[in-house]
N, C-alpha and C positions, 0 to 999 in steps of 0.2 A: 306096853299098853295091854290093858285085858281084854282077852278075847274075846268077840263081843258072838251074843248067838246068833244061829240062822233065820229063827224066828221068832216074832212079836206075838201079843195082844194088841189088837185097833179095834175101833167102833168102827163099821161101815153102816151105809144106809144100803140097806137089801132090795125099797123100793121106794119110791117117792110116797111120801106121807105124813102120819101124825109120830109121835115121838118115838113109841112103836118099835117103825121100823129101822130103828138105830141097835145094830146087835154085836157081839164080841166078833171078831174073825182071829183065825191067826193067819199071817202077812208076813211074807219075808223082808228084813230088816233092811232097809234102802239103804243105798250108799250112795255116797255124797260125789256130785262132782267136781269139775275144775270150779274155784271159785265159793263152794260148798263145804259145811260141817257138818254131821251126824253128830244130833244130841239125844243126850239119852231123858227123856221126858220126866220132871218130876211132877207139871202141873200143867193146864191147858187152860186157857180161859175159854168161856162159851161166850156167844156173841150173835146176836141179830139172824146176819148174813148165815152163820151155822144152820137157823132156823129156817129160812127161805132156799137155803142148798138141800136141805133134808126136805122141804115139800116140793121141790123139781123150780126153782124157779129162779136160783141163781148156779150153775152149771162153774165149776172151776176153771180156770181159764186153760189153754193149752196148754200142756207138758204138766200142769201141776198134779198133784196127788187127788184122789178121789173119794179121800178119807173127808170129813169133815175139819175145821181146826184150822185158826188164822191167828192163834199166839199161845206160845210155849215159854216153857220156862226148864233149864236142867243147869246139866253137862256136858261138855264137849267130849266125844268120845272117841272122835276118827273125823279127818280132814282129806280131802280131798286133793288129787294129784296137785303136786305141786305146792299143796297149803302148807302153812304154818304150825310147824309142830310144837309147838309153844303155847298153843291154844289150847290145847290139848289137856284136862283137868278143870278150863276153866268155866267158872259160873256164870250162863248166859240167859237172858230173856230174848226172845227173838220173836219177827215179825214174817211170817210165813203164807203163803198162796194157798196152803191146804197142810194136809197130814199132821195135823194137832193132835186130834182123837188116839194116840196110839202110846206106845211103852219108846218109841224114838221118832225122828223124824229129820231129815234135814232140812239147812236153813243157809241161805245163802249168807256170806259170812257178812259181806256189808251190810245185813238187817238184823245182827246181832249186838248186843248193847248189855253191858256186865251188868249182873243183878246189883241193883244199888244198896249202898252201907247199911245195916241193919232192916233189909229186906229181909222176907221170907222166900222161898219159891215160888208159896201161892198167892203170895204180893206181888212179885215179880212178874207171876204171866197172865195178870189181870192189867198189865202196862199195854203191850204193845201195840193193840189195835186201835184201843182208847184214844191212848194219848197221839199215835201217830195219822188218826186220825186228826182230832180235835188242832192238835199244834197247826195238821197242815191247811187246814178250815178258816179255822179262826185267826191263828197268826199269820199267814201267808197271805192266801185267796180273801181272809175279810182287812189285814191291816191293822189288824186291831189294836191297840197301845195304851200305853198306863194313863189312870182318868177315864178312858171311854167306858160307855155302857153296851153291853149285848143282851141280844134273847135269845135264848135257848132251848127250842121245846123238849119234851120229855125228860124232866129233870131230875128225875131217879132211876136214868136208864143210866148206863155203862158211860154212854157217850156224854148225859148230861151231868153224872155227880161229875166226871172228870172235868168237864169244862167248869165248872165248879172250884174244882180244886184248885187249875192252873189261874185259873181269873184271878183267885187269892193270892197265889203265888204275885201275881204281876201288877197287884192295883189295881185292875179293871171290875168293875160294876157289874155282878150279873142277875139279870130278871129269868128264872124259868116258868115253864107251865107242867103241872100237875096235874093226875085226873081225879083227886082225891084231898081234904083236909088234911089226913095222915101223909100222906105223902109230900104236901106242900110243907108239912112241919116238919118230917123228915129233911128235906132241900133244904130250909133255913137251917136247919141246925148243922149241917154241914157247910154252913157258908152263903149259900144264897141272899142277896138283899132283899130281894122280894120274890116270893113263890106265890105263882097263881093258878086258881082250883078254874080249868075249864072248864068243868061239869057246871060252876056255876055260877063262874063270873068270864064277864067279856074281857078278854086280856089286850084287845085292844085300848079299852079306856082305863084300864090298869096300869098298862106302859105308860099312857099319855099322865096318868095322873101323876105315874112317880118319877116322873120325867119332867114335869113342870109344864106342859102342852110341847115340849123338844124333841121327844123322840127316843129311838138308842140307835149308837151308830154302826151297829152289826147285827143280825139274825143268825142266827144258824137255824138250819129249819129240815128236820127229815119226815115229817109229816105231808107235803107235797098238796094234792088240791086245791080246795077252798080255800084253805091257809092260807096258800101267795100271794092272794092280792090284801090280808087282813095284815101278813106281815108286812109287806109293805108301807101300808097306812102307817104302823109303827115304827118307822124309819124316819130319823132326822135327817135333812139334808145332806148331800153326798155320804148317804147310808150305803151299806153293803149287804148284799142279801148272798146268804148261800145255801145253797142245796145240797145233801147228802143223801137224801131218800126220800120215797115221795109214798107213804103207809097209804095215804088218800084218793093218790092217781098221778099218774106222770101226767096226765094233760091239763091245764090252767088258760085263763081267761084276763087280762089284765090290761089296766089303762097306759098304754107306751108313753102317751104323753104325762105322765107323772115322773116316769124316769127323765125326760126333756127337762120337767120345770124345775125336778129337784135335785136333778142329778146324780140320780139313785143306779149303783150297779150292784149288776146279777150274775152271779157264777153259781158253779157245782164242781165237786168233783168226785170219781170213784177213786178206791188206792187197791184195792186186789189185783187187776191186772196190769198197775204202770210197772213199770219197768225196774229191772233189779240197780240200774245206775240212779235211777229217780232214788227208790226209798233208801239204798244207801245215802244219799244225799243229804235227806232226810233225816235219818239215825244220827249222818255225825252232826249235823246243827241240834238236834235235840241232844245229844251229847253233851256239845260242849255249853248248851244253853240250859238246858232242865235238870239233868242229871247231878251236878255239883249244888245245886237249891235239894233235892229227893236226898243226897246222902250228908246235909245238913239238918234233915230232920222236918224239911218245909211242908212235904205234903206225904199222903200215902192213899192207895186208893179205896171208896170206901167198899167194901167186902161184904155178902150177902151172903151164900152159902157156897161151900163146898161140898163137894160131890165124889167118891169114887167113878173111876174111871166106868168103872162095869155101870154103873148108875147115867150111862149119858144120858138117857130118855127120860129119866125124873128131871136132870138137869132141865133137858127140854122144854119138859110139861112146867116145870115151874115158869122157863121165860115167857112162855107163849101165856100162862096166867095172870103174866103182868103185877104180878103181887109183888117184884123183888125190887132192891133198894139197893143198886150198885152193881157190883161184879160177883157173878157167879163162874166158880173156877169146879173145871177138875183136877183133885190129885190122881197121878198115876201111879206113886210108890212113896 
């Protein structure tokens, strides 16, 4: 094995803020433990939560890293007592608690998932947060299944081209919402059945319309607010509503007796702090379920810009612009 150095390159956030305060450090090279790989970073996706960590408002959970970064993509470079030295060489995408931002990182070995057949790297770690979100949202917690329809707001964020993709993947229907004409043409052309411009259309009677007055049988919803009870409305019977983030406000106002008449249920869920047996769990069902469709050529995620790593804070300033159209990743090397 090559010896690996004492020290890194990582982005740290210096002080809670605007993109800013995202600066180079150098960081001694973590080492992985029982259970653990050290990879050595080719690429980093950027992501929401990244943004809300860097203004002080989502705190990494205990024991994790302090770095920014919740999906990576490299090599495996060093394994942790006891681990499998076999692994050792190989090309992994991984889904991580923290320390993306940096030139290595590790990653608990059950959250790791081999970059798929004619991926790139920076294809590769534009997956993990995405899609282990979305799988565990929509196919899980909402139920969702071939024929049904969902909504999805923010549908040229990370979270919505993916649901995007996978909906394609599986036959399922998806309606998203847009803040913009160009953006709603963007979602259609990667698949979308119907994209709708909230700036200027009610997406309530949008759904209703393209739905035939029935509804869709799932939301996904991380806009939070006023939203809830309009998503609702757009829910056919024994509909599923879920929560991932609430842009709008965590507190809501809603008529209980409509979940009574219509049999409407309502879940959320966060995936940062569940547990390392939870999203192994996770990884091997997206395994053996998504990954064999990714290395037949089924989907790929759609790619917005790349960034140098030294570049995290353009990164930033672009998400929080809201201008971008899928995954924005950093290369590390």
């Amino acid at each position: 094995m090559t010896s690996l150095p004492a020290s890194m390159t990582a982005i740290a956030i210096s002080a809670p803020g605007g993109p800013e305060v995202l600066v180079p450090q150098q960081r001694p090279v973590p080492q992985p433990g029982p259970g653990e790989v050290l990879i050595r970073v080719a690429a980093a996706g950027v992501n929401r939560p990244d943004v809300l960590q860097r203004m002080g408002f989502y705190p990494p959970p205990p024991g994790a890293s302090d770095l920014p970064g919740l999906e990576i993509a490299g090599t495996i470079v060093a394994v942790g007592p006891g681990g499998d030295h076999e692994l050792l060489g190989q090309a992994m995408c991984a889904l991580v608690a923290g320390g993306g931002y940096a030139e290595y990182c590790t990653a608990p070995v059950g959250s790791c998932l081999p970059v798929p057949k004619g991926f790139s790297m920076v294809e590769a770690a534009a997956l993990p947060e995405t899609v282990f979100t979305v799988w565990h949202n929509l196919f899980e917690r909402a139920w969702i299944a071939e024929g049904e329809t969902v909504l999805v707001h923010g549908g040229t964020s990370g979270i919505g081209t993916t649901a995007i993709g996978l909906c394609k993947l599986f036959d399922i229907k998806i309606i998203v919402t847009c803040g913009s004409a160009a953006k709603c043409a963007a979602a259609t052309a990667l698949g979308a059945d119907l994209a709708v411009d909230y700036s200027s259309e009610d997406y309530v009677e949008a759904v209703k319309a393209f739905t035939g007055g029935e509804g869709v049988d799932a939301v996904l919803d991380m806009v939070g607010g006023d939203y809830v009870p309009r998503n609702l409305d757009c829910l056919a019977e024994d509909g599923r509503h879920v929560t991932i983030a609430f842009q709008r406000g965590a507190k809501v106002e809603i008529d209980i007796s409509q979940l009574m008449r219509r049999r409407l249920t309502m879940t959320g869920s966060t995936l940062r702090a569940r547990s390392t047996d939870f999203k192994a769990a996770l990884a091997d069902e997206i395994h053996r379920t998504l990954w064999p469709r990714l290395a037949e050529g089924g989907w790929k995620p759609a790619m917005d810009q790349i960034f140098p790593l030294a570049d995290a804070s353009a990164a930033h300033a672009r998400m929080q612009a809201g201008e971008h159209v899928g995954k924005i990743v950093l290369a590390a090397r």
